[in-house]
MIDOMAR-738544 format. One line per 2 residues: their letters; for each residue x negated, z negated, y negated of C-alpha. Coordinates in steps of 0.2 Angstrom, whole numbers, plus 2048, in hexadecimal, padded with zeros to 3 digits. Example, Ala and Ser with C-alpha at 12.3 -4.5 7.8 and 13.67 -1.06 7.14 Angstrom:
<vextors>
as = 7C2/7D9/816 ~ 7BC/7DC/805
</vextors>
This chain:
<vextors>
xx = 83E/833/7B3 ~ 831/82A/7AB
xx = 828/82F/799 ~ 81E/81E/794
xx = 815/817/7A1 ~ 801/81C/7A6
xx = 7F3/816/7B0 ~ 7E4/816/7A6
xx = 7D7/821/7B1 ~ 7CB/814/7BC
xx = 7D8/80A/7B7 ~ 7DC/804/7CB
xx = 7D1/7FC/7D8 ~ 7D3/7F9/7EB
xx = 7C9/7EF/7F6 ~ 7C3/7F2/806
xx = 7D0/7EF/814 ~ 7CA/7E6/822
xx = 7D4/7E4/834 ~ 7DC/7D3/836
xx = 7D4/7C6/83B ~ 7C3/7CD/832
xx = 7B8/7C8/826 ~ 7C9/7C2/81B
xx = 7CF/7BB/825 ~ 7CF/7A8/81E
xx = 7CF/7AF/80E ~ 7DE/7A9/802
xx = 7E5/7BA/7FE ~ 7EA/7B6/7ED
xx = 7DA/7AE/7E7 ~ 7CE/7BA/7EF
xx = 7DA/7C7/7E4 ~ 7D8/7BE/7D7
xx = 7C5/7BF/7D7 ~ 7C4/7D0/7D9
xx = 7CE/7D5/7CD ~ 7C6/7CA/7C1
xx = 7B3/7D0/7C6 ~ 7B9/7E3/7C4
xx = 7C1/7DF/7B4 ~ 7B1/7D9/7AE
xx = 7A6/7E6/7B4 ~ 7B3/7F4/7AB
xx = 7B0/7E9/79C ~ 7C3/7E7/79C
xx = 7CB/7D8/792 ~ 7D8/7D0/79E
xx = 7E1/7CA/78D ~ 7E6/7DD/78A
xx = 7F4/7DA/79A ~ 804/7D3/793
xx = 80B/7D2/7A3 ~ 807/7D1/7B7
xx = 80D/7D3/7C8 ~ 807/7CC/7D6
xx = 80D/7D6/7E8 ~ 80B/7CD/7F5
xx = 817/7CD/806 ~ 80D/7BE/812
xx = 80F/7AE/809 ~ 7FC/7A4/805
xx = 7FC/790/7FF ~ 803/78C/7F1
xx = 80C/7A0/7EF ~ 818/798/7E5
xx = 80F/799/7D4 ~ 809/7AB/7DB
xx = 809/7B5/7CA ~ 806/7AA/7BC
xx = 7F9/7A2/7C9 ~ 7EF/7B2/7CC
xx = 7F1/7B8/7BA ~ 7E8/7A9/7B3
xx = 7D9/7AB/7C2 ~ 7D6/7BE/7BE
xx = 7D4/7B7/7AA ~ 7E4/7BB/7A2
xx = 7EC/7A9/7A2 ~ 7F7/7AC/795
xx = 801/7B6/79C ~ 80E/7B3/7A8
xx = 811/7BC/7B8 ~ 81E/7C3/7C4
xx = 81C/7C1/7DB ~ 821/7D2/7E2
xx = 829/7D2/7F4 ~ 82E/7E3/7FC
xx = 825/7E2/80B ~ 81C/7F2/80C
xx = 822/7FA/7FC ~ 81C/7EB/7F2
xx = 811/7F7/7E8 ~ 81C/803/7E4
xx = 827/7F7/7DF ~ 81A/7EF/7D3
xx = 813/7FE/7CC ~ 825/802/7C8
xx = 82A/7F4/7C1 ~ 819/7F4/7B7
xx = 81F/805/7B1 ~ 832/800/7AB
xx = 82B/7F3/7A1 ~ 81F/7FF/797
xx = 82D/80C/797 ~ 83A/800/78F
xx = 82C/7F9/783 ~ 82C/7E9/78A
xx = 819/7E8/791 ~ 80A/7F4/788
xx = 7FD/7F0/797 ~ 804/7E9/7A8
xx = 7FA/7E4/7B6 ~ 7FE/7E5/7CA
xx = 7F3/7DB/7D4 ~ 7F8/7DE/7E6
xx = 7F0/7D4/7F5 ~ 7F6/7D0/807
xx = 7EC/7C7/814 ~ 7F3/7CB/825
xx = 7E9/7C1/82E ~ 7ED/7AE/833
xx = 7FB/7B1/82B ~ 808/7A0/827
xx = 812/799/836 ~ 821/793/82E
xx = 82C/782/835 ~ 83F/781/82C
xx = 84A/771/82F ~ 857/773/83D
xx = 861/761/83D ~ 86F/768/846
xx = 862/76F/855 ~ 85F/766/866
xx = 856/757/860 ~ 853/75E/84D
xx = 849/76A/856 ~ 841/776/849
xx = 842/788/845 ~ 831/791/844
xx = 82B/7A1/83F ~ 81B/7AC/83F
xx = 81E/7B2/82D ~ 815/7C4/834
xx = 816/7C7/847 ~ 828/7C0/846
xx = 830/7CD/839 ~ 824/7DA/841
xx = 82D/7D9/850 ~ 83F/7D7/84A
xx = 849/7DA/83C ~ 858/7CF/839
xx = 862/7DD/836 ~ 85D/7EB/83F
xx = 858/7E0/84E ~ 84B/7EC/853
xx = 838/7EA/851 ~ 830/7F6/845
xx = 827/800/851 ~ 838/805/859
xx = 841/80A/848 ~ 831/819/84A
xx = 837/81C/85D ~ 848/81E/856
xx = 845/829/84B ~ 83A/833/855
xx = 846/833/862 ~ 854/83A/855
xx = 849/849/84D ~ 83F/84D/85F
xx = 82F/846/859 ~ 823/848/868
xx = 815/83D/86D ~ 809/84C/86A
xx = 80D/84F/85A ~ 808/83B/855
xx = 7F8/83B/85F ~ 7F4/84F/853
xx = 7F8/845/845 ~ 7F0/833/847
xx = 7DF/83F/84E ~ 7E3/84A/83E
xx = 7E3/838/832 ~ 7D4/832/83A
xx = 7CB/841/835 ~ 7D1/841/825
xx = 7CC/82F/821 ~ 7B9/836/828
xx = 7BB/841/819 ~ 7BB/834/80C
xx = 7AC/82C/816 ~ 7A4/83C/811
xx = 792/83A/809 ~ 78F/827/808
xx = 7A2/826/808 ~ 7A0/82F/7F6
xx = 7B5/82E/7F4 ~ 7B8/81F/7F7
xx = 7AB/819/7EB ~ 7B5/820/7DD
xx = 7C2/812/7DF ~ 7BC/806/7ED
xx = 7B6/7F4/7E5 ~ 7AF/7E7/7F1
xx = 7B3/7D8/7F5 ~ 7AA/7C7/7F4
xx = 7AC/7BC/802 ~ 7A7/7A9/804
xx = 7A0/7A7/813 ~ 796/794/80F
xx = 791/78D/7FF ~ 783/798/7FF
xx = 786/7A6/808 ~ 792/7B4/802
xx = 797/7C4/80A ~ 79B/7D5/7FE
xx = 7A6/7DE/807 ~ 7A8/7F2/802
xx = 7AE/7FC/80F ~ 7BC/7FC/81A
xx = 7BB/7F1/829 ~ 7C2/7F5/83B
xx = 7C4/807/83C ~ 7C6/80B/84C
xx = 7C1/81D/851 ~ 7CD/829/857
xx = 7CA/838/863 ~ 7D6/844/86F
xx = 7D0/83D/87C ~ 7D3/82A/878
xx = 7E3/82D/872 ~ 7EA/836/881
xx = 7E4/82A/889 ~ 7F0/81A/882
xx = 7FF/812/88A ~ 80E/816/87E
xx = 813/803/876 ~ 825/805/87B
xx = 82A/80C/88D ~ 82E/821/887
xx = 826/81E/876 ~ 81D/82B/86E
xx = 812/81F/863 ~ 801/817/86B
xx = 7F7/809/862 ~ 7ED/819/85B
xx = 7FD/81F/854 ~ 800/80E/849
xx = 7F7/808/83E ~ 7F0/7F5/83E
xx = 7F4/7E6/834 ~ 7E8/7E3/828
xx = 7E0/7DA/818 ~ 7DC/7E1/805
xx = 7E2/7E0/7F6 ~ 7E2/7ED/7E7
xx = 7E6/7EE/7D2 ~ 7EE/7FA/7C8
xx = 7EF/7FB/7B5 ~ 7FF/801/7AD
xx = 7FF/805/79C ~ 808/810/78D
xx = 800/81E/78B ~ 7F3/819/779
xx = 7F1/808/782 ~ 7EC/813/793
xx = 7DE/81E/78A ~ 7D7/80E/782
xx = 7D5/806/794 ~ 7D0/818/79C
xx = 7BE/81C/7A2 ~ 7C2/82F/79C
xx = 7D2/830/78F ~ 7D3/842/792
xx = 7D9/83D/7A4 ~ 7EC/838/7A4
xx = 7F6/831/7B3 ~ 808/830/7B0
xx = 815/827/7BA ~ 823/834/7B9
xx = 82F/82C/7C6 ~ 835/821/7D4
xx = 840/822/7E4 ~ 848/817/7F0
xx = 854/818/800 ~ 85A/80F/810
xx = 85F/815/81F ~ 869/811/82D
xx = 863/801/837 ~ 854/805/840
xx = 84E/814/83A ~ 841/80E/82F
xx = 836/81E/82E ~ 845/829/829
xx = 847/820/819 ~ 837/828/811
xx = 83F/838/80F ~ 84E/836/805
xx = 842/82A/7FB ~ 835/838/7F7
xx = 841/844/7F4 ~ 84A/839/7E3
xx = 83A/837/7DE ~ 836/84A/7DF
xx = 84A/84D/7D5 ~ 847/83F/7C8
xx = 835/847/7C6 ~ 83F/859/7C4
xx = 833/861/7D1 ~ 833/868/7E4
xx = 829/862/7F1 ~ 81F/872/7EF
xx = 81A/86C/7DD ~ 812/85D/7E4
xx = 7FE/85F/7E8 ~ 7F9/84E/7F0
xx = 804/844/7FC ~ 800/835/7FF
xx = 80A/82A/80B ~ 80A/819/813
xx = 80B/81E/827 ~ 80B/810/833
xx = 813/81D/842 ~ 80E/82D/843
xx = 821/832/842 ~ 820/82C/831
xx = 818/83C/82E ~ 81D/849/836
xx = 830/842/831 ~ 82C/846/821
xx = 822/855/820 ~ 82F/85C/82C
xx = 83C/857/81D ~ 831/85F/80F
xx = 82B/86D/816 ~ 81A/86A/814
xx = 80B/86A/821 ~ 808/859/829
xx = 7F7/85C/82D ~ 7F1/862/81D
xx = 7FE/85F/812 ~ 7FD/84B/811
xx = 7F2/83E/80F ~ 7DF/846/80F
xx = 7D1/839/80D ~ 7DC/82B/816
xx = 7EB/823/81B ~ 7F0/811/81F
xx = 7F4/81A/831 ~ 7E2/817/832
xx = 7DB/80B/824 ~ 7E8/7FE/827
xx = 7F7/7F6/81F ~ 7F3/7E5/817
xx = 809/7EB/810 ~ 805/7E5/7FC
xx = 7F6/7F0/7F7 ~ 7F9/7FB/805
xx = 802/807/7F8 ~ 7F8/805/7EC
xx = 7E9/80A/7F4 ~ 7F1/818/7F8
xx = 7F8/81F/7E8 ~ 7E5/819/7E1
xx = 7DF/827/7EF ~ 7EC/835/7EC
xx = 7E6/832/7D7 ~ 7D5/835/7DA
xx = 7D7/842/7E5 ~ 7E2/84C/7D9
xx = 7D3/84B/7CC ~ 7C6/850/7D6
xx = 7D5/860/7D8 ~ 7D8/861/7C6
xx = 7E7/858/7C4 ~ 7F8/85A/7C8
xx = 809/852/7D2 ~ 806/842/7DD
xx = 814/83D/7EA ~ 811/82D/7F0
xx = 81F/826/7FE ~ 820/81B/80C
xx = 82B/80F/817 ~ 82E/7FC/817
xx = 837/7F1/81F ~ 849/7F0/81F
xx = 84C/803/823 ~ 847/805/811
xx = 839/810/808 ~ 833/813/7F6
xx = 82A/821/7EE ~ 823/827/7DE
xx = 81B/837/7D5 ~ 80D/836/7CA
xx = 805/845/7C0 ~ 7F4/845/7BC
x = 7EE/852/7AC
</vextors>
């Protein structure tokens, strides 16, 4: 259990996620980051010199990656201070923001920042030397489609680890076409009046499109709509599957920022000190090979015992769901209602998974959502590769 560590209130920006190969397409993820950050900074009126420390999440390697956090530290302003690259595939945010956290709880950092950014789109094609190949033949690799499609230890493609686990608890193909329709309706709610939710958080994006021309991106980009009808419709992507490309979500580009601070240094960066967002705890676990959606259970629930509450204490989940299973694996595990229960306002089920700020924006979400309701418990959880998951609790008061 955690005691030291806050984010200030406003404290946190996510961009717009747009579908790959959109309008960020040939952007350099960590530099468009970079600007962003560094462009909401200034309009908060926030000094970049009050960070002492940074992390950089990012799991799809950009040119010249390998200065990666003291790189994007100095772009968004704060060049003094040095910075750390987080990879944990898609819990790189929870990862950060825990890390951020550890450093503030152990004294070490008063005001860390995580800057999280992914670019799915033309992502790198990577060549390693083989001399002892026919010929010195090469090794290649797609750095994304390749690890989608196989893990080297598993040896499945993460889209089967959901079919395994549906198969195991008796997941049906209704149930994940009720949940992705239910998601979609939820993310409409956060449209709501000139999307008036996700203005509360939602910064945009400036994109170079020629030396003179520039394009502000502020809204999601590539939502596809979702009826009954269109999803009864779709082929399941593996023969027997229960998971359609409506029940998946879609690779995707964005990037987000989170301050971290202890708790006099959180009210001086906050918009309204009488709010206060704790980090209270964090959970991890690792399943059997394959069974990559199982992990999110066991992973909520020691975040939920280091937290010292039940899952009924908790009044917004928020959960990173690129199958359906996902969700109603783990409302099934904690008793709660997967329809109403989770994620209202939006999901990467449906806004995309860009995997470094794919967490992020989502504990940004269940944060303001838990102020419009007055406060309370947030659980954040969701999968990544490796058959592993990570999850934290948050209380807002």
């Amino acid at each position: 259990m955690l005691t030291k560590a806050y984010v200030p209130y406003k404290g946190y920006f996510s961009s717009p996620f747009a579908r790959w190969q959109g309008s960020m397409a040939n952007e350099h993820a960590i530099v468009l980051a970079a600007e962003t950050a560094k462009r909401w900074l200034a309009e908060k009126n926030l000094d970049p010199k009050v960070f002492d420390y940074f992390y950089l999440g990012m799991t799809v390697h950009q040119l010249q990656g390998f200065y990666g956090g003291p790189w994007a530290a100095a772009m968004t302003g704060a060049a003094g201070v040095p910075g750390l690259l987080v990879s944990q595939a898609c819990s790189t945010s929870t990862v950060a923001i825990f890390s951020a956290a550890m450093g503030v709880e152990s004294g070490l950092f008063s005001a860390p920042f995580c800057l999280m950014t992914d670019r799915c789109s033309n992502g790198p094609h990577a060549v390693w030397p083989n001399p002892g190949g026919p010929g010195a033949q090469v090794i290649s690799e797609n750095w994304l489609m390749d690890n989608f499609n196989k893990d080297p230890w598993a040896g499945q493609a993460m889209i089967k680890t959901a079919e395994n686990v549906a198969k195991e608890e008796g997941i049906t193909r209704k149930e994940c076409d009720e949940v992705s329709l239910h998601r979609y309706r939820q993310y409409q709610d956060a449209l709501a009046n000139d999307r008036e939710f996700q203005k509360r958080y939602m910064y945009p994006v400036m994109i170079k499109l020629s030396k003179k021309q520039t394009l502000m991106l502020d809204a999601d980009e590539g939502i596809m709509e979702t009826t009954a009808e269109g999803l009864a419709g779709l082929r399941p992507v593996l023969p027997e599957g229960v998971h359609t490309f409506g029940a998946q979500t879609h690779p995707a580009d964005g990037n987000c920022g989170i301050i971290v601070a202890a708790r006099d240094q959180a009210k001086k960066l906050s918009a309204d000190p009488s709010v206060e967002i704790q980090i209270v705890s964090y959970g991890y676990a690792r399943v059997k090979p394959a069974f990559m959606a199982a992990a999110v259970y066991p992973a909520a629930q020691m975040a939920l015992d280091r937290a010292k509450i039940k899952a009924k204490d908790i009044k917004t989940i928020k959960t990173h769901n690129p199958f359906a299973a996902n969700d109603v694996f783990l409302a099934r595990k904690l008793g709660v209602d997967v329809m109403n229960g989770m994620n209202n306002y939006g999901s990467s089920l449906i806004f995309g998974h860009p995997q470094g700020p794919t967490g992020g924006r989502l504990i940004i979400e269940g944060i303001e959502e838990l102020v419009l309701k007055g406060g309370g418990y947030l659980l954040f959880a969701g999968c990544a590769a490796g058959d592993t998951a990570a999850a934290m609790v948050l209380k807002i008061s």
